[in-house]
C-alpha positions in Angstrom: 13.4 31.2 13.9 13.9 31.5 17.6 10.5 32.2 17.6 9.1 29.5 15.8 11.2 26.7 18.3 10.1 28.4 21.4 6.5 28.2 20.1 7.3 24.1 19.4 8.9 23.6 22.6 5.6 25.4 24.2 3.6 22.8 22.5 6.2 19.7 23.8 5.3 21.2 27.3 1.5 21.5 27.2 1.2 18.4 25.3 3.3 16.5 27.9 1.2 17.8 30.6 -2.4 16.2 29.2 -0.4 13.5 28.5 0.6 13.3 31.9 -3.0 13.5 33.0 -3.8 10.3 31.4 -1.3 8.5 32.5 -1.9 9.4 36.2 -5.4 8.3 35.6 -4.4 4.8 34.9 -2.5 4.9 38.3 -5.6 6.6 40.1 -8.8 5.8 38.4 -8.1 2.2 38.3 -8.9 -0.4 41.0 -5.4 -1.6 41.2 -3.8 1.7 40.3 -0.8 2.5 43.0 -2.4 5.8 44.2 -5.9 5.0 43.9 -6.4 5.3 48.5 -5.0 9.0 48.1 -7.3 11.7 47.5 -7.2 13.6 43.9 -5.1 16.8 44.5 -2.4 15.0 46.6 -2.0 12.1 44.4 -1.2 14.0 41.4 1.1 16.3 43.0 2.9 13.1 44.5 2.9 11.7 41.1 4.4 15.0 39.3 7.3 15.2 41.7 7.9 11.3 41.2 7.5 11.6 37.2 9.8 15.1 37.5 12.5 12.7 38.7 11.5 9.7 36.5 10.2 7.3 39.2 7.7 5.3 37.8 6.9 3.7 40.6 7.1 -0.4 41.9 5.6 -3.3 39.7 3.7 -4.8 41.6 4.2 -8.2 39.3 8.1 -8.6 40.1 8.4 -6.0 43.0 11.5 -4.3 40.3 11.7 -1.0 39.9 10.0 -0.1 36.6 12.5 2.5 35.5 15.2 -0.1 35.6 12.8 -2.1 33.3 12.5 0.6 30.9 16.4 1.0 30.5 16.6 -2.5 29.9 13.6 -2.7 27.0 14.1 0.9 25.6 17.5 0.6 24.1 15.9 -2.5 22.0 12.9 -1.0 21.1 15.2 2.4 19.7 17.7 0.0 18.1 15.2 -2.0 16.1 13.4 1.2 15.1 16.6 3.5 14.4 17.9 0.6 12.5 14.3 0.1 10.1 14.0 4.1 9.8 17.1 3.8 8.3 16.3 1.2 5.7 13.6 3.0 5.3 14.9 6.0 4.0 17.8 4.6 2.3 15.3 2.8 0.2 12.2 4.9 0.1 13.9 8.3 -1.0 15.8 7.0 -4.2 13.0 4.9 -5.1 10.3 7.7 -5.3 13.1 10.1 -6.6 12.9 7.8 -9.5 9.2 7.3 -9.7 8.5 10.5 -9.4 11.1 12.0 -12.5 10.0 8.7 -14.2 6.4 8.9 -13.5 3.9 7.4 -15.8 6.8 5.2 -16.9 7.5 1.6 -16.3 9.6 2.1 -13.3 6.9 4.4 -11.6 4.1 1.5 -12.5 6.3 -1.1 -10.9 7.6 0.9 -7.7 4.1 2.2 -7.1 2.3 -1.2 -7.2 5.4 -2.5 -4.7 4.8 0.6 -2.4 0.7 -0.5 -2.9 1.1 -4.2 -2.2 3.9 -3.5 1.2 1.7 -1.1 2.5 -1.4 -3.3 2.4 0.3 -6.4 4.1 -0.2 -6.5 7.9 3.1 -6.9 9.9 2.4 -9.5 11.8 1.3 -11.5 8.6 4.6 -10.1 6.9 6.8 -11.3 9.9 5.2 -14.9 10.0 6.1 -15.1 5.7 9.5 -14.0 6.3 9.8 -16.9 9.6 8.5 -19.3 7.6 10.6 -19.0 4.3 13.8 -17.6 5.5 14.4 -19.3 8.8 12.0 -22.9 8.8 12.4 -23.2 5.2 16.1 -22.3 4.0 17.2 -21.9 7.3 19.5 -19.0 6.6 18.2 -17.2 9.6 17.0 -17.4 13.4 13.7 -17.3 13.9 13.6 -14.7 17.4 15.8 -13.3 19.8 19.0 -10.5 19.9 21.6 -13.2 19.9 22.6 -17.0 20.1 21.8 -17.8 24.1 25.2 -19.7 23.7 27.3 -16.4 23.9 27.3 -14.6 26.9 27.5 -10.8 26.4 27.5 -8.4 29.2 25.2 -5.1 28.9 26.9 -2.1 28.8 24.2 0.4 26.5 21.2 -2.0 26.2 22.2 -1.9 22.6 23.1 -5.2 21.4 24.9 -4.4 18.0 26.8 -2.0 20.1 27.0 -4.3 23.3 29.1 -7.1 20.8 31.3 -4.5 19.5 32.7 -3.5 22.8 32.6 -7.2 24.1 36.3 -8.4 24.8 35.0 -12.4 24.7 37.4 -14.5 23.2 34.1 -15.2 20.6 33.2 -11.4 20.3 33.3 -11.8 15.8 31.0 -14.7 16.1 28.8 -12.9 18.6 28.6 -10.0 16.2 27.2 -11.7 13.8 24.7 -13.7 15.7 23.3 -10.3 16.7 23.5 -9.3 12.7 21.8 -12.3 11.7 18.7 -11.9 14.2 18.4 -8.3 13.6 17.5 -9.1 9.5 14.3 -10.3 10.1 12.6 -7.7 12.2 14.2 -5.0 10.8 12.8 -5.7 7.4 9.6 -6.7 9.0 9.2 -3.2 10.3 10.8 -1.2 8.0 8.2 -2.3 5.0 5.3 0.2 6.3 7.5 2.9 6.7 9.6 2.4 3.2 6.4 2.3 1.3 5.1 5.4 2.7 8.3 7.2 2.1 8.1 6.6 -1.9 5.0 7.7 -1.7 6.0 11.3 0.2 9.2 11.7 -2.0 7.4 10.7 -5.3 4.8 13.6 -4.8 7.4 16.3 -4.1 9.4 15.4 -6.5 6.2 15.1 -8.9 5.5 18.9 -7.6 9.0 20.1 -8.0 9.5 18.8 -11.6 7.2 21.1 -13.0 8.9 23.8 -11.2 10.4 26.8 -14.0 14.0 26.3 -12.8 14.0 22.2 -13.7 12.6 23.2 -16.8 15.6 25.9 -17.1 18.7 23.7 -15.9 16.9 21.4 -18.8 16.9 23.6 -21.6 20.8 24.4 -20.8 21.6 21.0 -21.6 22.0 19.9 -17.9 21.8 15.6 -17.4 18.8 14.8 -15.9 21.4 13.0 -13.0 22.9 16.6 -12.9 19.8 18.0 -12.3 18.6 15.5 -9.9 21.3 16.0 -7.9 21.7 19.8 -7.6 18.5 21.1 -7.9 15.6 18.6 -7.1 16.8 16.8 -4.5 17.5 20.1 -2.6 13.9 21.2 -3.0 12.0 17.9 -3.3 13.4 16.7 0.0 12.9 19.5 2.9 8.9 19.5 2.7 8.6 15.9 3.4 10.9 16.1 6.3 8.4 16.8 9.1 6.0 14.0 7.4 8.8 11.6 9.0 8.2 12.3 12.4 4.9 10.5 11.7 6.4 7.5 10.2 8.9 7.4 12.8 5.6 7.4 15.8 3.8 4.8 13.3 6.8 2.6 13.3 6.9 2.6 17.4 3.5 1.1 17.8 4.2 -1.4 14.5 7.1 -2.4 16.7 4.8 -4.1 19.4 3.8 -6.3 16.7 7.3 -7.2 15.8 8.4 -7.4 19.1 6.0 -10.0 20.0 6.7 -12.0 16.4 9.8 -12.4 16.6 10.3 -12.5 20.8 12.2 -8.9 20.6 12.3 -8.2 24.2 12.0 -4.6 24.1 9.5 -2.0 25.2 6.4 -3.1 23.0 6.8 -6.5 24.2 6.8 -5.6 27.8 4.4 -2.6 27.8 1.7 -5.8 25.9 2.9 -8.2 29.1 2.1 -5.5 31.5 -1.5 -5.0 29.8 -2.2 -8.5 30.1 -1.0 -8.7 33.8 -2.8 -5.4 34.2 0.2 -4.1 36.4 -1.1 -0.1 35.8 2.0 1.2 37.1 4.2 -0.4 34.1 1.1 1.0 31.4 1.1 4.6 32.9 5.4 5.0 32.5 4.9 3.0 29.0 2.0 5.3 28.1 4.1 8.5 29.2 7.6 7.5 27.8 5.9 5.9 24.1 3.8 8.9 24.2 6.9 11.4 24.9 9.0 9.8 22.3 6.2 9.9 19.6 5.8 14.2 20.4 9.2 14.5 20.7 10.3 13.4 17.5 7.6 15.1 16.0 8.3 18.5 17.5 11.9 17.6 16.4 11.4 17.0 12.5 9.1 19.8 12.3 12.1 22.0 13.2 14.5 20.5 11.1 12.1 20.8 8.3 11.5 24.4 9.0 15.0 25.0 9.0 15.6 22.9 5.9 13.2 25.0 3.7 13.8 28.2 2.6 9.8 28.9 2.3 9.5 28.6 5.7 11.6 32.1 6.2 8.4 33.9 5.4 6.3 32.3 7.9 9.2 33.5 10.4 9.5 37.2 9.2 5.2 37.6 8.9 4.9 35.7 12.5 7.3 38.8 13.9 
């Protein structure tokens, strides 16, 4: 086991590194890039110390510095997509449980033609549907922003679910749900791709492990099928599509620079697209290097806990020793 993490953690590093090649290239192969005057060798050993102490630099749009930027936009970007992961498995995983021990049946049909026809609809077309029924039609619900811009809430973790929690204005219950109440529409917005991909991952293995001899077994001893769902498949249907996630999870980052613009999130996708378009290279290259760490990161991550989650994995360990 110890083995296997040092040999992920290997890979984190060396992946980080070419990673951090490209994104000093934007910053030295550009016209405008910050250390394009220097020569090669002493710009990237300048840049190495600088990103070894997370200094991305100056923008050169609003003179700020840009890792103050990122730790206002992150904690937005990371609430909408913790919050739509969520959904995403709270929905996805019971749903393809039940498609795949019902498959063939009517419920498989129907969930499988929903997971078809969300994973086919483009976000930003998805997000424009939702605006336009929910908010300009009904009117049940905002149309963009974190809160109501009457409320003033102070920022304490860049968080703003967590932000109106810990407010102590006189208003703070109205504030929380303001922030509740512009948080629906993005997070189901982004949370769509995701859920339909996760039926289809939980409805294979649990396809696979339905044929298994010990399903058939706890059958013939008269176990309920919810019995049997619950102690055995789940168990075994679940830890293979763990490190799948971690791709879902880097999908639903970049599908969250289309929500962010939709829906006027201000959060890293937002500002990383405003930088493009103002071609400030400094703000791409940390945007570039913190999206790209998160993305490995996670990766790296579930493909641990997944390891450690299934019990076929121990032989890898033993015949890699």
């Amino acid at each position: 086991m110890i083995i296997y993490i040092l040999r992920r953690l290997l890979l984190l590093v060396v992946t980080l590194f070419f990673l951090s090649l490209i994104s000093f290239s934007l910053m030295y192969f550009t016209p405008q890039g910050a250390l394009s005057g220097a020569s090669l060798s002493d710009a990237y050993v300048y840049y190495f110390r600088s990103l070894l102490q997370w200094d991305f630099g100056i923008s050169r749009i609003n003179g700020e510095r840009i890792i103050d930027q990122l730790y206002a936009v992150l904690p937005a970007t990371m609430e909408l997509c913790l919050l739509s992961f969520s959904m995403a498995l709270l929905i996805g995983i019971p749903l393809g449980i039940i498609a795949g021990v019902w498959r063939n049946k009517k419920a498989d049909i129907i969930i499988s033609t929903f997971a078809l026809c969300g994973f086919s609809i483009p976000v930003f077309w998805l997000a424009l549907l939702l605006i336009l029924f929910f908010s300009l039609y009904l009117g049940w619900l905002p149309v963009s922003g974190r809160f109501d811009l009457l409320y003033r809430m102070e920022p304490v973790t860049g968080s703003a679910l967590i932000d109106a929690w810990l407010s102590k204005a006189p208003y703070r219950n109205e504030i929380i749900m303001s922030v509740i109440l512009h948080m629906i529409l993005p997070v189901i917005t982004l949370a769509v791709a995701p859920t339909t991909e996760v039926i289809r991952l939980m409805r294979n293995s649990t396809e696979e492990v339905s044929g298994a001899n010990y399903i058939k077994s706890a059958a013939t001893r008269g176990l309920s099928r919810l019995t049997i769902i619950r102690r055995h498949l789940l168990h075994n249907a679940l830890p293979p599509i763990i490190p799948k996630l971690g791709l879902q999870f880097s999908t639903m980052l970049t599908l969250a620079m289309v929500t962010e613009q939709v829906f006027n999130w201000p959060g890293l996708g937002r500002w990383l697209i405003s930088a493009i378009r103002q071609q400030d290279y400094s703000a791409i290259s940390a945007g570039v290097m913190v999206i790209g760490t998160l993305v490995i990161s996670v990766n790296i991550l579930t493909d641990i806990i997944g390891a450690m989650a299934n019990p076929l994995k121990h032989k890898e360990w033993y015949a890699l020793r």
